[in-house]
C-alpha positions in Angstrom: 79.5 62.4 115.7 82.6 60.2 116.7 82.6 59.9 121.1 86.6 60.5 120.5 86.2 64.1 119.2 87.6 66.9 120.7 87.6 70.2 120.6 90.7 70.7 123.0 94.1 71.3 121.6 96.5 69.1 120.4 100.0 68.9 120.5 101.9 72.3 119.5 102.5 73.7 116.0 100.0 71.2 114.6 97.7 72.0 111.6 94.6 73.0 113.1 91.4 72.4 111.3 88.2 74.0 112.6 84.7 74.0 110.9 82.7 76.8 111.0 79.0 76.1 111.7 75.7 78.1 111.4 72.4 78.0 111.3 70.9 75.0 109.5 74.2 73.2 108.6 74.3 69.7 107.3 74.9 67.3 110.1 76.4 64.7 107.9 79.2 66.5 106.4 80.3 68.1 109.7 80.0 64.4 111.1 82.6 63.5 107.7 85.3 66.6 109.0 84.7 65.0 112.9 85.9 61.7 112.1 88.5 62.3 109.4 90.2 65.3 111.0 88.5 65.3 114.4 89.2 62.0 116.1 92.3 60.7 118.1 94.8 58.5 116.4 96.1 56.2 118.5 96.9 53.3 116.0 99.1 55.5 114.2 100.8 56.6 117.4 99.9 60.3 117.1 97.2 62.9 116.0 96.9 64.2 112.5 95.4 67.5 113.5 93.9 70.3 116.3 90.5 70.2 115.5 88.0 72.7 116.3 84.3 73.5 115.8 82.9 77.2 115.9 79.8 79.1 115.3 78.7 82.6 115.3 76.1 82.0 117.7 76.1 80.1 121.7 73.7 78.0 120.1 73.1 77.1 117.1 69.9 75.3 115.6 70.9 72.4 113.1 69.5 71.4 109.5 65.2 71.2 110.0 65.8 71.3 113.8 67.6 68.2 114.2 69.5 69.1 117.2 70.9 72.5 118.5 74.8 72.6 118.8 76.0 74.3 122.2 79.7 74.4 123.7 81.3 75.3 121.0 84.2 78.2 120.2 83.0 82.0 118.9 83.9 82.8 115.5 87.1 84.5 116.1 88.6 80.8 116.2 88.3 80.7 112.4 90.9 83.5 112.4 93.2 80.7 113.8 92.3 77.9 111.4 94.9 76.7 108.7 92.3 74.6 107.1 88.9 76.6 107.3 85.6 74.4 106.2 82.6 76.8 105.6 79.2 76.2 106.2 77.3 73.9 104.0 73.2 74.5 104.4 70.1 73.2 102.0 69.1 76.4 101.7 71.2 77.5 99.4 69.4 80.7 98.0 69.7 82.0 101.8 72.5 84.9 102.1 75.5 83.7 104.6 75.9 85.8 107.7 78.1 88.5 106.6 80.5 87.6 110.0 80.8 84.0 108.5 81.6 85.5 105.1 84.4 88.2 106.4 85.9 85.4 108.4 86.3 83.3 105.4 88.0 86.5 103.2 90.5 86.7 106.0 91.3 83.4 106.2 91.9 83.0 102.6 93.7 86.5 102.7 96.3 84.9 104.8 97.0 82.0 103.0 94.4 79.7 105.2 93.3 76.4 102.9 89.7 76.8 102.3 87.3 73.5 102.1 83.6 73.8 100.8 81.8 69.6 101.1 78.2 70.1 99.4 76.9 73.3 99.4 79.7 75.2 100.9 80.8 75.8 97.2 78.0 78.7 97.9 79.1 79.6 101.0 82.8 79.8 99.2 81.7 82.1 96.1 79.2 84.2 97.9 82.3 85.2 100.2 84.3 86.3 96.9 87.0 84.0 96.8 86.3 81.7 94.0 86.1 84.1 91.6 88.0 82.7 88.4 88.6 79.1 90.3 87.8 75.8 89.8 85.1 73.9 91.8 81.9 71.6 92.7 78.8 71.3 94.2 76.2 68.8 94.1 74.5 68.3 90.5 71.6 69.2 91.7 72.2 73.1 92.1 74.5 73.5 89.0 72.4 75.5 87.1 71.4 77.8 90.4 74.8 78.2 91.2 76.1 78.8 87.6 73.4 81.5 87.4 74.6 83.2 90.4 78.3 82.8 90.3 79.4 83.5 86.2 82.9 83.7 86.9 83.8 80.6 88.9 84.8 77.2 86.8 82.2 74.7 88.3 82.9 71.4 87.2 79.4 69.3 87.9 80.8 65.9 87.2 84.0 65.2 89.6 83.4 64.2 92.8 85.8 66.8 93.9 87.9 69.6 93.1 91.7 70.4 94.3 92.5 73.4 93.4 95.6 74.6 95.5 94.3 76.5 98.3 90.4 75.7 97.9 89.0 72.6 98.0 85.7 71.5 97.2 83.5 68.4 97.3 80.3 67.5 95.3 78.0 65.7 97.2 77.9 64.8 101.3 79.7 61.2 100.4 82.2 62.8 98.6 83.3 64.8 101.6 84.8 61.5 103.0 86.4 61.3 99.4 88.4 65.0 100.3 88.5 64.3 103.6 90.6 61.5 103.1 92.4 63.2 99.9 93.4 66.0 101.9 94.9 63.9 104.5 96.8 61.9 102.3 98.4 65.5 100.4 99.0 66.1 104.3 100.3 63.3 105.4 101.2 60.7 103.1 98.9 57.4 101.6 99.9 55.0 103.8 98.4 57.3 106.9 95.4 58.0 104.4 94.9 54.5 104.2 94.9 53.6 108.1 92.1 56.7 108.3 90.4 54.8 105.7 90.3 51.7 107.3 88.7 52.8 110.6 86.3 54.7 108.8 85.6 51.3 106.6 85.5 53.3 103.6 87.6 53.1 100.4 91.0 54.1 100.1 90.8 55.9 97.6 88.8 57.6 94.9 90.0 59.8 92.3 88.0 63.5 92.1 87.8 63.1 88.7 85.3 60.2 89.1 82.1 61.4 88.2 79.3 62.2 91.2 76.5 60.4 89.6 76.8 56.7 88.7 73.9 54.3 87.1 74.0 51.6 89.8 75.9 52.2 92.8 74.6 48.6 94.7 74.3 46.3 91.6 71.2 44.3 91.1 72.5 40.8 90.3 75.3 40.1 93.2 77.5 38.1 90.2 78.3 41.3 88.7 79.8 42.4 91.6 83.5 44.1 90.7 84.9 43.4 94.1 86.6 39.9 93.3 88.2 41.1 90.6 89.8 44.2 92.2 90.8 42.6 95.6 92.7 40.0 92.8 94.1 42.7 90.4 95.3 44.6 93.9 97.4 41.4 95.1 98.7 41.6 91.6 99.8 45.4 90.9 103.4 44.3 89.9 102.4 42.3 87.3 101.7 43.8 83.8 97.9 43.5 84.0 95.5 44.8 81.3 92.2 45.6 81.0 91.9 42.3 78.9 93.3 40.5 82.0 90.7 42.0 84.2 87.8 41.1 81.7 89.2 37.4 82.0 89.4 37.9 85.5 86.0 38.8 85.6 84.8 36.0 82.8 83.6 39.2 80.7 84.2 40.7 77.9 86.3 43.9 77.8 83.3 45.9 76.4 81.5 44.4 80.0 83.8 45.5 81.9 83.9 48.6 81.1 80.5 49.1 81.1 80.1 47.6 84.7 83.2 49.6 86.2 81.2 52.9 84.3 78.1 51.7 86.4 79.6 50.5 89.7 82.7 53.1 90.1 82.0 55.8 87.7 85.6 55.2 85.9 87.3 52.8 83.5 89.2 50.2 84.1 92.6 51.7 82.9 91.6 54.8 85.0 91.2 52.8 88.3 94.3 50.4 87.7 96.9 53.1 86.8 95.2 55.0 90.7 96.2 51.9 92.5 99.5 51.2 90.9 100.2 55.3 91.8 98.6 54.5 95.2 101.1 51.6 95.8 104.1 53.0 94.4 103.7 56.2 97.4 103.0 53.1 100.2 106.4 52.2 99.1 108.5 55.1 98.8 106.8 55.6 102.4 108.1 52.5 103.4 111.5 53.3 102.8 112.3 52.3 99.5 114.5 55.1 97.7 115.3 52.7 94.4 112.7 54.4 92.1 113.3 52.0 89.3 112.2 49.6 92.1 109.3 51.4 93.6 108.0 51.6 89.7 108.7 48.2 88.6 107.1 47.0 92.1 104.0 48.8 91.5 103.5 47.7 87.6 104.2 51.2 86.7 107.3 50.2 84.4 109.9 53.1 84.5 111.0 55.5 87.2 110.1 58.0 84.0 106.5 57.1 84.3 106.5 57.2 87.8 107.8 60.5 88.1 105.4 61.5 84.9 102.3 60.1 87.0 103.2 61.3 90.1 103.9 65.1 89.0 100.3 64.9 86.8 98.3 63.1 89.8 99.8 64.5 93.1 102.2 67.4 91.9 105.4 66.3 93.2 108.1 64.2 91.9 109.0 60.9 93.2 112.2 62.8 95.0 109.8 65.4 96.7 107.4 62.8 98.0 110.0 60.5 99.9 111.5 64.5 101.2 108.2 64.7 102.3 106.4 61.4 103.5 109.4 59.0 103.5 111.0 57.7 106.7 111.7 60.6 109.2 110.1 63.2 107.2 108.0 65.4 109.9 104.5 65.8 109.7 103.2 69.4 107.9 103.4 72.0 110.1 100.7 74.7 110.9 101.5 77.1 108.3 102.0 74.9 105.6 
């Protein structure tokens, strides 16, 4: 984990985040919540969140013995938490202390956001509160988690799932994909984008992408997509196509598809209208309050399609976002 973490507190009324772990937790996904919500933020003049680890036990033995955690808060922190992330474990046919479990029903009985990376989609349903609600979990435990839990909505091939209060992510990359998703719905894209770049990871990719694709390092470096979409993102205000990107590319438009299917588990159109949406909230961030401007800037056309894209992808209208992430709009507070 990042040298910069902390489990001290950080400055008052901000969001605090704290990650419960137990016995045989994933080291990797608790490393993902460290850095994105976790680590100091000195570039951006400010930190994003009071992060804490706790544990029902002093010490608590990691995933195959890896290493034993020590030092950290008692359980009763959770009751504090308004973002809790559960405990994610391989063994997922093992019960969940039933102190891990009450803490997570109290949480969400007060209005705490609940986040599950991996496995914690178990640790989530096995404490009752996904009953009737959308999620994911890795592919490879569908079928034992759709035998167990009936009545929660798993959706196998997203990378993640927002629904509202409960988040959940598919596989242990994927927690860096909500990590990063949840900060941007907290704080904005442009700040998103800054976590993203010291983390040296992508921006952004949408939850809808699917968990599994055929060749994530292609095998012939030509057929690479990452000239094309460094050129199609210095071009997002012009009225590119998909048959723009294929020439681009030197491909057909059938290829291109197929490779973005492959490389990024999406189509083209899919991944182009994302970064026009992703460019159009940089820029009402910025400052600029024309939306006929922000969507023409963007390649997004109309303010009406903006405001239709921006209600289906992120839930608020062009109006609420600037309210919300423009210039000298505050940062959320910790009740939501």
């Amino acid at each position: 984990m990042a040298q910069e973490s902390s489990h001290i507190a950080r400055a008052p009324g901000a969001h605090r985040v704290v990650v419960i772990v137990d016995e045989n937790s994933n080291p990797f996904e608790l490393g993902c919540a460290t850095e994105v919500f976790g680590l100091r933020r000195p570039e951006l003049g400010r930190d994003l969140y009071d992060f804490r680890l706790c544990s029902p036990e002093p010490r608590t033995l990691m995933r195959d013995g890896f290493f034993t955690l020590t030092g950290v808060a008692g359980l009763e922190a959770a009751d504090a938490a308004d973002t809790l992330i559960v405990p994610n474990r391989p063994d997922v046919e093992v019960p969940r202390r039933t102190a891990v479990l009450d803490a997570i029903r109290r949480a969400h009985a007060r209005g705490a956001r609940l986040v599950g990376f991996c496995s914690g989609a178990f640790t989530l349903a096995e404490a009752g509160v996904l009953d009737g609600r959308r999620a994911t979990a890795h592919w490879q435990w569908a079928d034992s988690f759709r035998a167990r839990f009936p009545s929660v909505r798993l959706e196998t091939d997203v990378l993640f799932v927002d629904d509202g209060d409960i988040l959940t992510a598919a596989g242990s990359a994927a927690a860096l994909d909500l990590g990063l998703h949840i900060v941007r719905r907290d704080h904005g894209a442009e700040v998103a984008n800054s976590v993203s770049r010291r983390l040296v990871f992508a921006a952004h990719r949408d939850g809808g992408q699917r968990q599994f694709v055929e060749r994530p390092v292609p095998d012939v470096p030509d057929e690479s997509l990452a000239p094309v979409l460094a050129w199609a993102q210095e071009h997002l205000d012009a009225p590119l196509t998909v048959s723009d990107l294929a020439t681009r590319a030197s491909v057909s438009a059938a290829t291109l598809h197929r490779r973005f299917q492959a490389q990024l588990g999406t189509t083209p159109l899919a991944w182009l209208t994302g970064e026009r949406l992703a460019l159009a909230c940089r820029l009402i961030e910025r400052g600029e309050s024309r939306f006929e401007t922000v969507a023409r800037h963007s390649g997004l056309g109309t303010a009406a399609n903006l405001r239709a894209l921006m209600r289906r992808r992120i839930g608020l209208t062009p109006l609420q976002y600037r309210h919300r992430f423009g210039p000298g709009a505050g940062s959320i507070s910790a009740t939501r």
